[in-house]
C-alpha positions as CSV (number, residue, x, y, z in Angstrom):
1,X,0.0,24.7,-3.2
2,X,-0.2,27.4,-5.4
3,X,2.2,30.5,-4.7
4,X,-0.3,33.1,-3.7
5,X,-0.7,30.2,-0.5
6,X,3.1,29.8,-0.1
7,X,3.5,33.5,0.9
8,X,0.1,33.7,2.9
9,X,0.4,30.6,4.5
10,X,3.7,31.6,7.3
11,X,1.9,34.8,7.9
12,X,-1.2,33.3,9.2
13,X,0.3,30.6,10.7
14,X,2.2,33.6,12.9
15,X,-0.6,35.1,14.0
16,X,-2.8,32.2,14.6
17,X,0.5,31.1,17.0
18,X,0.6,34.6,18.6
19,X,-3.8,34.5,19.1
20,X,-3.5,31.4,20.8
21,X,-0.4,32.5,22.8
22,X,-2.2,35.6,23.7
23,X,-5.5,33.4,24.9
24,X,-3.2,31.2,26.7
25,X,-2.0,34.1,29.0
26,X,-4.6,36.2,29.5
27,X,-7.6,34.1,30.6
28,X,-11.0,35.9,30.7
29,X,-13.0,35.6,34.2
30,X,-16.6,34.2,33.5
31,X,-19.2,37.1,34.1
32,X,-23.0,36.8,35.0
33,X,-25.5,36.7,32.3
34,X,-27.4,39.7,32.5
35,X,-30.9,39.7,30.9
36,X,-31.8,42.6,29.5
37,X,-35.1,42.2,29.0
38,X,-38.1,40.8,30.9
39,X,-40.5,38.7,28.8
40,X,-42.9,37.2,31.3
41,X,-44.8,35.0,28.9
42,X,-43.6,32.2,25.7
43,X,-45.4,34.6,23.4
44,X,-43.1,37.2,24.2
45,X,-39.5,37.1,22.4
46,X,-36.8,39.6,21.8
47,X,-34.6,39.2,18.7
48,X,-31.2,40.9,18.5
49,X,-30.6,43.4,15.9
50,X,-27.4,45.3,16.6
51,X,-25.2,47.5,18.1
52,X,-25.6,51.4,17.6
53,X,-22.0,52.5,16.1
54,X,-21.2,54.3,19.1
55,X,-22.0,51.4,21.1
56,X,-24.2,52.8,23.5
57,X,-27.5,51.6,22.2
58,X,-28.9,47.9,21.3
59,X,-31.7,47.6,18.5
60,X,-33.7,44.9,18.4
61,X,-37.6,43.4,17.3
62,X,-39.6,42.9,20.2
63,X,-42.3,39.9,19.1
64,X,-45.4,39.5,21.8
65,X,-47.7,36.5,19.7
66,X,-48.3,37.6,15.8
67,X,-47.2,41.5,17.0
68,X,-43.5,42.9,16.3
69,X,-42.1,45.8,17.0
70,X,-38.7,47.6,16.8
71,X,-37.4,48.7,20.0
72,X,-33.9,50.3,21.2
73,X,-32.6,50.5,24.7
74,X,-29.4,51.0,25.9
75,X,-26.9,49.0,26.5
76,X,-27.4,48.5,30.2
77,X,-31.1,47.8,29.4
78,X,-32.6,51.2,30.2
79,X,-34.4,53.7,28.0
80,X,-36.4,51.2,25.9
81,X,-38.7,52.3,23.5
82,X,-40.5,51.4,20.3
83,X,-39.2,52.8,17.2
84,X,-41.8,51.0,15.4
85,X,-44.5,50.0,17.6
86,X,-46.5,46.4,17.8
87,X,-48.1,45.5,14.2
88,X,-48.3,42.9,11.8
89,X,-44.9,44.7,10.0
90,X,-42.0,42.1,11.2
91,X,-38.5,44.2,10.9
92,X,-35.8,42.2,9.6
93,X,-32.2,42.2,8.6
94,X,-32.2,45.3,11.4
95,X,-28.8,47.1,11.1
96,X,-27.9,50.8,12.1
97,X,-25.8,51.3,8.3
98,X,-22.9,52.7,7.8
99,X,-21.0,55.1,10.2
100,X,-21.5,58.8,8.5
101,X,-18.2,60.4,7.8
């Protein structure tokens, strides 16, 4: 073990014990899956993108068959919209950036 690992080890090795200690005492009630969007058809999928910095809205592409589009709602699944509407263009790697300072 080389000695960069002999002072990083106890230190993770604390807070892995303290994680698992926290888990074991605060147990998480199981919530309802809540779709939040309605694709009707198997042509029609919805591909996660992000969250909005803030947190308040969802990015995503929207594929119905060959057809994408790049859609945000928020994140209770109202106010959807295209940002991009349906085309052959397929948004990918779909991030909001950095947070402006």
């Amino acid at each position: 073990m080389t000695c960069a690992w002999r002072r990083i080890l106890p230190i993770v090795s604390a807070a892995l014990a303290l994680a698992a200690r926290l888990a074991a005492d605060t147990p998480v009630p199981p919530r309802p899956l809540k779709y939040l969007t309605d694709n009707q058809t198997p042509y029609q999928r919805a591909l996660a993108g992000g969250y909005s910095p803030n947190g308040k809205w969802i990015v995503f592409r929207q594929e119905s068959g060959d057809q994408s589009a790049l859609m945000v709602m928020r994140t209770g699944g109202q106010g959807m919209h295209a940002i991009i509407r349906f085309s052959d263009f397929r948004p990918r790697f779909i991030d909001w950036g950095p947070v402006p300072s």
